[in-house]
Every structure is written in structure tokens, then in C-alpha cells.
C-alpha positions in Angstrom: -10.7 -25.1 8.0 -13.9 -24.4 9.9 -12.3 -25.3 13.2 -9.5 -23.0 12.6 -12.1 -20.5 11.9 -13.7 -21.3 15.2 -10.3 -20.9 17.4 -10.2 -17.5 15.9 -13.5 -16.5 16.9 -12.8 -18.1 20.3 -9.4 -16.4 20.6 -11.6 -12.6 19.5 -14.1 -13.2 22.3 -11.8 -11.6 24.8 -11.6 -8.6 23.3 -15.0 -8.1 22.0 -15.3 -8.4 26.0 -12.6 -5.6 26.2 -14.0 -3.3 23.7 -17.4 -3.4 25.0 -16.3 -2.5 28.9 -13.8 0.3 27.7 -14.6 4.2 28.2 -12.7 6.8 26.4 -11.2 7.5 29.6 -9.0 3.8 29.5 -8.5 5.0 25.6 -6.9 8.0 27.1 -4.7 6.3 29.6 -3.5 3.5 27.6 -2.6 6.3 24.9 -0.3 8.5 27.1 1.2 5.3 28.3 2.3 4.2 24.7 3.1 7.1 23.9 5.7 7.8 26.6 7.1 4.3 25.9 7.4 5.4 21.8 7.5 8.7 21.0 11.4 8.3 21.2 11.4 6.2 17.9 8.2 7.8 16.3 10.0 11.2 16.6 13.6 9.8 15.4 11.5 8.2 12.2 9.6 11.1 11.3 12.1 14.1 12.7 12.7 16.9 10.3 15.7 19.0 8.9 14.7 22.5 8.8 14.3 24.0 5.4 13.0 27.5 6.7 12.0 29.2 9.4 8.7 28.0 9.3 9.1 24.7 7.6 11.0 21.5 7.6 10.9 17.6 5.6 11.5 14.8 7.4 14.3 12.7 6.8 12.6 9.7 5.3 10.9 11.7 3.1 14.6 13.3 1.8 15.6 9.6 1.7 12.9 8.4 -0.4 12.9 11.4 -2.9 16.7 10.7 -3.8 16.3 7.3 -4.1 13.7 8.0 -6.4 15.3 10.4 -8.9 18.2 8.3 -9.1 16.8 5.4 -10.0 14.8 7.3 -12.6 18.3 8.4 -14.4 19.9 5.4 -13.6 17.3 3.1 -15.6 16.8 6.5 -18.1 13.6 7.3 -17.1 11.9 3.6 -17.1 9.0 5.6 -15.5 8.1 7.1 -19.3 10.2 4.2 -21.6 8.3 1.0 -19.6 5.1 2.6 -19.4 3.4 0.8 -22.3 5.4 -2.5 -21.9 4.3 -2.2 -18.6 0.4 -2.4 -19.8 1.4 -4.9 -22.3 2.7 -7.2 -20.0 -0.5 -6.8 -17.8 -2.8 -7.2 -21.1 -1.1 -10.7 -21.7 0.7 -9.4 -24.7 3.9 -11.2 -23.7 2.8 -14.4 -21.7 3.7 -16.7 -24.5 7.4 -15.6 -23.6 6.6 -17.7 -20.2 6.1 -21.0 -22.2 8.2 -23.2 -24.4 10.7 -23.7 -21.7 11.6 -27.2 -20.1 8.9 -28.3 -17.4 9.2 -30.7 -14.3 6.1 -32.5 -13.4 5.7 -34.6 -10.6 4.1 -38.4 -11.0 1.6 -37.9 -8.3 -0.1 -34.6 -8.4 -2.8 -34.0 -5.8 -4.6 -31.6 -3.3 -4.4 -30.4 0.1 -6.6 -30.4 2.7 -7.0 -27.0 1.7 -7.6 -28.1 -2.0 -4.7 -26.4 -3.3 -2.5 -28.6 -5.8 1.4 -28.8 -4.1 2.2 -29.2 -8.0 1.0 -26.0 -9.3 3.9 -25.0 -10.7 5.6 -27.6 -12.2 2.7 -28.4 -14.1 2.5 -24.4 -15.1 5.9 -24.2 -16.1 5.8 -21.0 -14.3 7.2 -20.1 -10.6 4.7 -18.1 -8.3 1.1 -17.8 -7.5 -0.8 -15.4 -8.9 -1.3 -13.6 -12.6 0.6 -9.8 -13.2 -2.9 -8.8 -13.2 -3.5 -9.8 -9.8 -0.2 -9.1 -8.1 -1.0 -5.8 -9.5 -4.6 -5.1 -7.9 -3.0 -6.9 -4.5 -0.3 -4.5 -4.3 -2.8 -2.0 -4.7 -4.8 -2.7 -2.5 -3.0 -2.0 0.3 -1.8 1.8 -1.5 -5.3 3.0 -3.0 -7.1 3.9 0.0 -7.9 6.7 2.5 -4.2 8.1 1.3 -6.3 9.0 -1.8 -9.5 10.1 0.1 -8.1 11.8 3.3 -4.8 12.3 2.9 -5.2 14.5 -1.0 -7.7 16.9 1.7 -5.2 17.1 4.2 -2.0 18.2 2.0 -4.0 20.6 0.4 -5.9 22.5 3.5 -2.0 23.0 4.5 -0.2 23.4 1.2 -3.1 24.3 -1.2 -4.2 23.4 -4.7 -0.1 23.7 -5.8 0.5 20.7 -3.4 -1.6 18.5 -6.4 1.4 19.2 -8.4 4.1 18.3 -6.6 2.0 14.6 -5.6 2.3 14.2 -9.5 5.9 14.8 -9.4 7.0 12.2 -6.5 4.3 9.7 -8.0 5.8 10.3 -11.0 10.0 9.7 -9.7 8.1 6.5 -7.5 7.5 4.6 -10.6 11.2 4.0 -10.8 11.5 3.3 -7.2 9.1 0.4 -7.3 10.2 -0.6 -10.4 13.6 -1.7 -8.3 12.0 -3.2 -5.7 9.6 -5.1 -7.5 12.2 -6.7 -10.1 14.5 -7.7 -7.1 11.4 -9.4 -5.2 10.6 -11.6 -8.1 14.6 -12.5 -8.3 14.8 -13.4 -5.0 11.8 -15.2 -4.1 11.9 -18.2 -2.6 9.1 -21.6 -3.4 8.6 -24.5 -1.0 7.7 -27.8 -1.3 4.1 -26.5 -2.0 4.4 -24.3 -4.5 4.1 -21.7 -2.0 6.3 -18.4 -2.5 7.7 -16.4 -0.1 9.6 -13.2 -1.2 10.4 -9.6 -0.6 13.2 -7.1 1.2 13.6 -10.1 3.7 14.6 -12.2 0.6 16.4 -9.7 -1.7 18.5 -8.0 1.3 19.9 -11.0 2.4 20.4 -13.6 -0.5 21.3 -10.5 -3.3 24.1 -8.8 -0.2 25.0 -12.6 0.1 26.1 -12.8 -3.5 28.1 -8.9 -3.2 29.7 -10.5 -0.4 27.7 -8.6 2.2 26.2 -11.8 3.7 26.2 -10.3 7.5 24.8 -6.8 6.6 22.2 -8.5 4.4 20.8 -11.0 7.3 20.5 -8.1 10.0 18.9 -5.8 7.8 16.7 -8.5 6.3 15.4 -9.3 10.0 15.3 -5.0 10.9 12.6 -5.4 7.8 11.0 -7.9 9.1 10.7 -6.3 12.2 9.2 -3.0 10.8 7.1 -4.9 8.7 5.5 -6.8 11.4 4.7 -3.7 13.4 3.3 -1.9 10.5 1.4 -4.7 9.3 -0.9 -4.5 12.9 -0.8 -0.7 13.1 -0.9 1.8 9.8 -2.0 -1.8 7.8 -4.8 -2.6 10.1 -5.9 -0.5 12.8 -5.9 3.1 11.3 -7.6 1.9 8.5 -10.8 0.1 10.1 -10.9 2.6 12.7 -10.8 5.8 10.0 -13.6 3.3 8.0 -15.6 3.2 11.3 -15.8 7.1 11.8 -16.7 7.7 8.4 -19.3 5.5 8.6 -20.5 7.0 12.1 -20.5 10.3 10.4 -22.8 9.2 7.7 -25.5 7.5 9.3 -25.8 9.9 11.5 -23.3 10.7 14.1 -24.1 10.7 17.6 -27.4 9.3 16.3 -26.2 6.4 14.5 -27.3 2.9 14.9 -23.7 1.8 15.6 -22.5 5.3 17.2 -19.5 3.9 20.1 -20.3 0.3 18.8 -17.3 0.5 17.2 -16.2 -3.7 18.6 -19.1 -4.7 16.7 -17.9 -2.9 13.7 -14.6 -4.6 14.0 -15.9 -7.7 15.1 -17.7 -7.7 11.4 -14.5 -6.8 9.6 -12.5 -9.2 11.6 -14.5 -12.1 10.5 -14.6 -10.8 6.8 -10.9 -10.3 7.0 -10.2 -13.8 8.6 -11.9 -15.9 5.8 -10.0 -14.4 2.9 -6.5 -14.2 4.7 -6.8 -17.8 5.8 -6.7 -18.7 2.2 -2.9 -17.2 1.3 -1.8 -15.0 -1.9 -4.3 -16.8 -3.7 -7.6 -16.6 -2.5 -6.0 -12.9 -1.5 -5.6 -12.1 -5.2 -9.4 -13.5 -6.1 -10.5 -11.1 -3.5 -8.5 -7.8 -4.6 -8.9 -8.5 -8.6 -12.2 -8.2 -8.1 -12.7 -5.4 -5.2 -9.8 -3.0 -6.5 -10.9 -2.5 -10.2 -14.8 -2.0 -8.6 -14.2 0.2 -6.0 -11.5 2.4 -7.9 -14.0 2.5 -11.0 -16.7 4.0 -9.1 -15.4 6.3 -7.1 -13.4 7.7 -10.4 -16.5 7.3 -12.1 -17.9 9.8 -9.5 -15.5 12.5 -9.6 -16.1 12.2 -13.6 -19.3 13.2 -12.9 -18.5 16.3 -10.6 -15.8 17.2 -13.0 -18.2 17.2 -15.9 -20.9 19.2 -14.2 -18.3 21.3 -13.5 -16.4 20.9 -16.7 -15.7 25.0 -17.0 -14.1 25.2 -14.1 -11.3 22.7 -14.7 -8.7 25.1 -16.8 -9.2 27.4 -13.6 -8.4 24.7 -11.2 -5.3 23.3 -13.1 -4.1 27.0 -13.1 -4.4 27.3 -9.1 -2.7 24.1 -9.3 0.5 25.2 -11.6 0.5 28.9 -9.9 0.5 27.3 -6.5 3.5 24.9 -6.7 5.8 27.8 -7.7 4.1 30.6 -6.1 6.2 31.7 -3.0 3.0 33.6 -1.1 0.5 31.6 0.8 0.5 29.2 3.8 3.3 27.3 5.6 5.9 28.6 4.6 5.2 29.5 0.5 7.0 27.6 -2.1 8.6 25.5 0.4 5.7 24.6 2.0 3.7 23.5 -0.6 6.4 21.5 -2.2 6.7 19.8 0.9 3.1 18.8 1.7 2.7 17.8 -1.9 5.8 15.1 -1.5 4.2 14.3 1.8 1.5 13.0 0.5 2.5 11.3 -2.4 5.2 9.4 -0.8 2.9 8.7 2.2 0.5 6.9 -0.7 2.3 4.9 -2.9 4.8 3.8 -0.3 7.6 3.7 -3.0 10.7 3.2 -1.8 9.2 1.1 1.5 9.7 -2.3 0.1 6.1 -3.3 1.4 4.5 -3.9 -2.7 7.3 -6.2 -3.6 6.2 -8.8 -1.1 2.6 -9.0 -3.3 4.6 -8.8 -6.3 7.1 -11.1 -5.6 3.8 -13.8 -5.9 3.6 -13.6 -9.7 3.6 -15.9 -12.2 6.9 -15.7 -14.4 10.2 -16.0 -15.2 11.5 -13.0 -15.9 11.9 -10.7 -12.9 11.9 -7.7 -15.1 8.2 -8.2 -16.3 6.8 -7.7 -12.5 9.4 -4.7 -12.2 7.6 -3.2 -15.1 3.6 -3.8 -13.9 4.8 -2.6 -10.5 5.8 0.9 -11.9 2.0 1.6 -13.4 1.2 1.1 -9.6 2.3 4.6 -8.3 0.6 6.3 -11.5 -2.6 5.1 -10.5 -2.7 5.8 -7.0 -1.0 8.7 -6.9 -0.5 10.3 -10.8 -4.1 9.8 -11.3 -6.3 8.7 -8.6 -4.9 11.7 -6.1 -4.7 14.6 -8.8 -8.6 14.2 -9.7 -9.6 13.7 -5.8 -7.5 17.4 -6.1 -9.5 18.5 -9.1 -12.7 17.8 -7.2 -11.6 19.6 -4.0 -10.9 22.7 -5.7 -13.5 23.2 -8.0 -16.0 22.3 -5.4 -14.5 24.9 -2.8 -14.0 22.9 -0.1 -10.8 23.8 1.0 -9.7 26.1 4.0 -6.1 26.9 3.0 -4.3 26.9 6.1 -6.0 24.9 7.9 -4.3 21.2 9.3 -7.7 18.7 9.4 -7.0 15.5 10.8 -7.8 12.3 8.1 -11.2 11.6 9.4 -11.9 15.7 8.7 -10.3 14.7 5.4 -12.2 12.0 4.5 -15.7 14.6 5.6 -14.5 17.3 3.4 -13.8 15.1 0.1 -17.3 12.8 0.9 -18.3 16.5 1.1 -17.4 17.4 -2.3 -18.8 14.4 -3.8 -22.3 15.1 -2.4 -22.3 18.5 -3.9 -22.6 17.5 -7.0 -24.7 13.6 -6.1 -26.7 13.8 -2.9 -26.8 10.4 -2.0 -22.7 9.7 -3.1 -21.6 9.7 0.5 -23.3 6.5 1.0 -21.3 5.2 -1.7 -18.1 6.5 -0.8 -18.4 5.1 2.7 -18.7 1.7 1.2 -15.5 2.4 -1.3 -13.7 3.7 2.0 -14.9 0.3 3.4 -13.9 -1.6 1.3 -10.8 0.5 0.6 -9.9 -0.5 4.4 -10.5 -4.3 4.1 -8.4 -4.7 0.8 -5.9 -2.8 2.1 -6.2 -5.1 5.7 -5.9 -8.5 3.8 -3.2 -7.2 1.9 -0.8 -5.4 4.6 -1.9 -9.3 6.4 -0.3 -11.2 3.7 2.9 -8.5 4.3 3.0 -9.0 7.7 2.8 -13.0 7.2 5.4 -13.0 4.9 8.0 -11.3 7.4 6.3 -12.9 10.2 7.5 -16.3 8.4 10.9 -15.2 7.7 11.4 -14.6 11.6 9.5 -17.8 13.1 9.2 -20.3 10.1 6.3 -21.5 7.9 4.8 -23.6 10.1 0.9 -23.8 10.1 1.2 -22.9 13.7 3.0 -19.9 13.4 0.4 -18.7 10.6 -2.3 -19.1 12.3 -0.9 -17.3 15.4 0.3 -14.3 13.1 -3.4 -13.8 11.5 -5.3 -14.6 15.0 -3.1 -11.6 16.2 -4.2 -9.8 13.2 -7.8 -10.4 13.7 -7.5 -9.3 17.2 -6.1 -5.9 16.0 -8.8 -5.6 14.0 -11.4 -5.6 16.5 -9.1 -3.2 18.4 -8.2 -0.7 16.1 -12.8 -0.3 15.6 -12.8 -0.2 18.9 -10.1 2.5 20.7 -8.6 5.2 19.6 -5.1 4.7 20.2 -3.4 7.4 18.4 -0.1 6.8 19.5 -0.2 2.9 18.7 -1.2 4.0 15.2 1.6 7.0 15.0 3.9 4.2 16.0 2.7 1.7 13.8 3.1 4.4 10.8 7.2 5.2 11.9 7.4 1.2 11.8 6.5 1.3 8.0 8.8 4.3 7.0 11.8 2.7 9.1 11.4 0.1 6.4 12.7 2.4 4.2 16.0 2.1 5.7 17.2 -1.3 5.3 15.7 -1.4 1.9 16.8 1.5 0.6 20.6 0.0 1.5 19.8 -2.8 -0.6 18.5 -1.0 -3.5 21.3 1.1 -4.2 23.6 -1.8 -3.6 21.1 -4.7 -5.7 20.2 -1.8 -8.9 22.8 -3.9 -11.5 21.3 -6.8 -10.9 17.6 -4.9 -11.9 19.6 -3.6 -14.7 20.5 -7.1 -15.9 17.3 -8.6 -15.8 16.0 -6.1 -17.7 18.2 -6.5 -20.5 17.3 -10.0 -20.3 13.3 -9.9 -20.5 14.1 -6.7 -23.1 16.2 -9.3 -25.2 13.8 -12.1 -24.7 11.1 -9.5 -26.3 13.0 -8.5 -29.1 13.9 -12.5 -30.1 9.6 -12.8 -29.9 9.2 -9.7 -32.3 12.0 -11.4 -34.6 10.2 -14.8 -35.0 7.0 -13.4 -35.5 7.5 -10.9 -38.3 
């Protein structure tokens, strides 16, 4: 393991070279270069269908909020009936329903090299990796982030306060969504010799279009997935987020006169390293990581924003009214009622990423039988990130009066204005909340690495040679993305995520009977515990 380790250092040295030599002026160049090459695709992914005269909603974002709201009739609103089955399930309540079932286990069981047991599972009695718990704080990992931070400051300088509402309402119709998705990961996953699983769109689109006798459609848009997946994995997954971490912390220490101010290779040279020795491990060492760093970091920064909220506990009915008056009000900024309804679905959809098939791959890792149980933690997923964790960044923003309605601020201005916020009511919190966006970046890196691996696998096997090449390239993004500021690689990388929409949208509609019947089954298989126990 430590040689492997060494390789990758060896294999960063060249850029660490790069990003040392390189001038804004390369940054520049390479960046116009890109973008001539992509901005075809990029502006096909994110094009939009004029609503107004002023305003229009991109395609995807049409695509996702239908998918959404049918899946939330078709299950009859799973989103409000699963919700406390959902915690249940992640409490333990229901594990017992995992045992008492006929168990395999090997005569020989022993460890790896990497001191994992190839037997795991058989002597379990349960398929996959990791606990709902931690498939949970993994998935969320990669959605709880600077979406929260940044992208809450950004929808609501354009749309204003009445945005909030509409993030609730797409969080909201999302919990269906990845309900879907989720369920049909578990289902579909697939377990090597070593107890490893692999799952996810790749999995579900081709081995559940296989069984409707769609076996063609389901292999090509299995590998378009992968594709996207890839792509996204080293942009929007990796390189936005340690290069948006690396301005924030540049603007806090100082700016111009900080200690690391255009140092940002070293920066990424740090992360890389930090990054490396978790992903090397897999799902599991992963999941130790993000059940430990998800639940901390979310914790504190909620816990701050209690605090502002409580010193400024009279102004919260005042705030919740700008925030109902402004989602129906049709005066204002870009484009009134529209506008704001718009900016609000933005956001939301832009956070939770429900819909993009990206969270079943982490899901798809659980321990358990019943697909139907993962389906159900997943949905609490897009309530906490986006229901909850972006409606009191909101809250803080408006109270505070740091807003400039009408005003589009780029993320790292978004990040500023909410660390901004913060401080007016605790001097000293940006320092914290540069650590949370920190460490919101790396969880959300080692998670979007473990994506990326997963469909890198599906394309070029699961050798130990082709994993290591997929997270050396990884790495190397890392120290890339710290370094450069390659806006169009990351505006690429970004269409790349939401073109996974597509192919697993197709599958979704096509697979939801199949969610609909495991579902019955874990719901029967509850109702049968309830019976023996009473």
C-alpha cells in the first residue's frame, strides 16, 4: 500500500512542477482553448426554453422537475408516507428483518493484503459494504457542500428571498426521485469474488432494460452514464470544489496577503494527499471517513446559523414572510414570479442532484436485502441538504441583510456573502466555516472518486491496475483544479453531470414497477415483524 502511495506522489510531481511555472496568462489561454473545443455540448446541456421575455429554464432542469412530480404521485407521495420509515430504518429499527435468512459461509475465511475479509458477506448474511447509516452520510457528502453555502447566496441575489421557497418545493418532489434511483441501485448491484459491490445507473440501465427486453438500449445508455459520470467525477466532483475551497480560504487569511495567496499547487498538493489515502481504501474506509466528517461538519455549521437565528430570533416571522410574498409576488428582479421560481428550482436541483443517478452508486453499497429500505434512507437525503440545510443558510441571509437583489455573484462571491452573515453575528465564525467548506470539498472529492471509480470500472474492468490509474488521474485533478482557474473545464465538467440525467431518467420511467414491487415486498416483510411481535 505504501508503494502505491509513493507511485502517486511520483506520478503528482509533474504537475506540482506545472502549477508552480503557470501564470494566469497560460490559465487564460488554455481556457479559451477548452472552451472553443466545448462550449457546443455545455450550451446543448444547459440551453434554455424561453418562458418570458426576460427569462428562460433549461431543459434539464424541465426534465428533472417532471420526473420528480411524477414519481411523487406515482409512489403517492412516498416523500411524506416514508419519511419516518425512512429514519426508522436508519435508527436500526428494522435490521433484525436482515437476519434469520439462510447463510453461505466459506471454509477458509481470510484477509487481503489490504486486510479486508473476501468473506464479509457470507459470514454477514447481508450483501454490500457499508451500514444505511453510512451510505447515507457518503451520499451526502458529495450533495451538502458549497451548493448549500454559495449556491443558496447566488439564487437569492437573482431571485430573492421567494427563491428559498421554491428550493423547498423541488427538495421536496426530489425525495421521490432518489427514492427511485436509490431502490433500483440496491436491486441491481453486482458483488465479486471479494465481496466487493459495484452498482448504479450503469448496473440498473442495463441489467433492469435487459429484463423489459430492452437489452441494446440499456448497454449504450449504461456506457453514455458512464461516460458522463467519469467526466463529472474529475470536473464539478473535484476540481470546482478544491479550487472554490482554496479562494475561500485566500479570502480569509488575508487575500493578497495571505501566507498561501497564488500557492494554490501547494493547497492542492495537501488535499491530494488527504484525498489519496482515504480513496485508496474503497466504499469502506470511504464510509469511516464521511460518517464521521458529514454529521460534524453539518452540525456545526447548523449549529451556527442557530445561533444567528436566535440572536435574531424577532426577525424570523419577517423573513419567512419575504420568503412566501416573494415566491408568488410578480414584481421584482429577473423576470418576477417567473424568475424567482426559476432560480429557486435552480438551485435546489443543482444541490441534491436528484434525478442525476450519481447518489445511487453510494447507496447501492449498503448492507441489506431489501432494495426498498436504501430507497427509503435515500429520500431523507434531499430533505437535509436542500429542505433544511439550504432554507436556514436563506433564513440567515435575509435576516442578516446581505443580499443585493438583482445582483448575479459568482460562487466564490457566494460563499463571501454567507461567511459574511455568519460573522455578523460570531466574529471569529469565518474561520470555522472555511474549515466546514474544507472539509465540505474533500468529502464531497472522495465521494464523487468512488462515483467516478465505479463507472470507470464498468468501462475498463476491476482490475487493480485500472483503479489505481482512475484515482492517480484523480489526484492529479486535484492538484489542478487548486492550481488554475479553468472555468470552462469546470463548466464542462458540470454539463457532464446533468447529461447524466438523460440516460437515467430513461431508465427510471421505464424500471419505476420494479421500485414499486420491492417496496411492497420490504412493506410486507415489516408488517409480518409487527405481527410476530405483538
Amino acid at each position: 500500500m505504501k508503494s502505491v502511495r509513493l507511485v502517486n506522489l511520483a506520478f503528482l510531481l509533474p504537475f506540482v512542477t506545472y502549477a508552480q511555472q503557470e501564470s494566469s496568462s497560460v490559465d487564460a489561454q488554455i481556457n479559451e482553448n477548452f472552451k472553443n473545443a466545448t462550449s457546443w455540448f455545455t450550451d446543448a446541456i444547459f440551453a434554455e426554453i424561453p418562458v418570458t421575455n426576460e427569462v428562460g429554464i433549461p431543459w434539464v432542469l424541465i426534465v428533472l422537475i417532471i420526473g420528480a412530480s411524477y414519481f411523487t404521485g406515482y409512489f403517492k407521495f412516498i416523500n411524506i408516507r416514508g419519511f419516518f420509515t425512512a429514519i426508522k430504518v436508519v435508527k436500526g429499527t428494522y435490521d433484525d428483518l436482515e437476519e434469520n435468512h439462510k447463510v453461505e459461509v466459506s471454509s477458509s475465511v481470510h484477509l487481503t493484503e489490504n486486510n479486508d475479509q473476501p468473506d464479509t458477506i457470507r459470514v454477514e448474511g447481508q450483501e454490500g459494504e457499508v451500514s444505511h447509516f453510512q451510505a447515507l452520510t457518503a451520499a451526502l457528502s458529495a450533495t451538502v457542500g458549497l451548493g448549500n453555502i454559495a449556491g443558496v447566496a447566488i439564487a437569492l441575489s437573482i431571485g430573492g428571498p421567494g427563491a428559498t421557497f421554491w428550493m423547498i418545493v423541488v427538495g421536496f418532489l426530489g425525495m421521490a426521485s432518489k427514492f427511485v434511483e436509490c431502490t433500483l441501485g440496491v436491486k441491481y448491484r453486482e458483488v465479486d469474488e471479494n465481496g466487493v459491490v459495484f452498482g448504479g445507473p450503469m448496473y440498473y440501465l442495463r441489467k433492469g432494460l435487459h429484463e423489459k427486453g430492452l437489452k441494446r438500449l440499456g448497454k449504450v445508455l449504461a456506457v453514455v452514464f458512464a461516460i458522463m459520470c467519469i467526466g463529472g467525477s474529475f470536473g464539478g466532483g473535484n476540481m470546482f470544489q478544491v479550487n472554490q475551497a482554496f479562494q475561500l480560504f485566500q479570502y480569509v487569511t488575508g487575500g493578497e496577503e495571505s501566507f498561501l495567496y497564488g500557492k494554490g499547487w501547494l493547497f492542492g498538493i495537501i488535499m491530494a494527499i488527504c484525498v489519496g489515502i482515504v480513496i485508496i481504501g474503497g466504499i469502506k474506509k470511504i464510509a469511516k471517513v464521511t460518517d464521521k466528517i458529514v454529521p460534524v461538519m453539518v452540525a456545526v455549521y447548523v449549529l451556527a446559523i442557530f445561533i444567528i437565528l436566535g440572536i435574531n430570533y424577532q426577525s424570523i416571522p419577517a423573513a419567512f414572510g419575504e420568503i412566501f410574498y416573494g415566491a408568488f409576488s410578480y414584481e421584482g428582479v429577473a423576470g418576477g414570479f417567473i424568475g424567482v421560481m426559476i432560480q429557486g428550482f435552480k438551485r435546489a436541483a443543482f444541490s441534491n442532484e436528484a434525478g442525476i443517478g450519481s447518489s445511487s452508486i453510494a447507496h447501492s453499497a449498503v448492507k441489506t436485502k431489501y432494495a426498498a429500505s436504501e430507497g427509503l434512507v435515500a429520500l431523507l437525503e434531499p430533505f437535509i441538504d436542500t429542505v433544511v440545510v439550504c432554507t436556514m443558510t436563506a433564513l440567515v441571509l435575509i435576516i442578516t441583510g446581505q443580499l443585493n437583489v438583482g445582483t448575479e455573484v459568482s460562487f466564490e462571491q457566494g460563499a463571501i456573502l454567507t461567511s459574511n452573515a455568519l460573522e455578523s453575528g460570531i466574529s471569529w465564525f469565518p474561520y470555522v466555516l472555511t474549515v466546514a467548506v474544507i472539509l465540505f470539498a474533500f468529502s464531497s472529492m472522495i465521494s464523487w472518486s468512488y462515483y467516478g471509480h465505479q463507472a470507470w470500472s464498468y468501462l475498463f474492468g476491476r482490475s487493480k491496475k485500472a483503479e489505481y490509474i482512475y484515482k492517480t488521474i484523480f489526484c492529479m485533478f486535484v492538484v489542478i483544479g487548486a492550481a488554475a482557474s479553468l472555468q470552462a473545464v469546470v463548466d464542462f465538467a458540470d454539463a457532464m453531470v446533468f447529461s447524466m440525467l438523460v440516460p437515467n431518467m430513461i431508465g427510471l420511467f421505464i424500471l419505476a414497477p420494479k421500485v414499486k414491487e420491492e417496496l411492497k415486498r420490504y412493506k410486507e416483510a415489516i408488517r409480518t415483524k409487527k405481527a410476530t411481535t405483538e
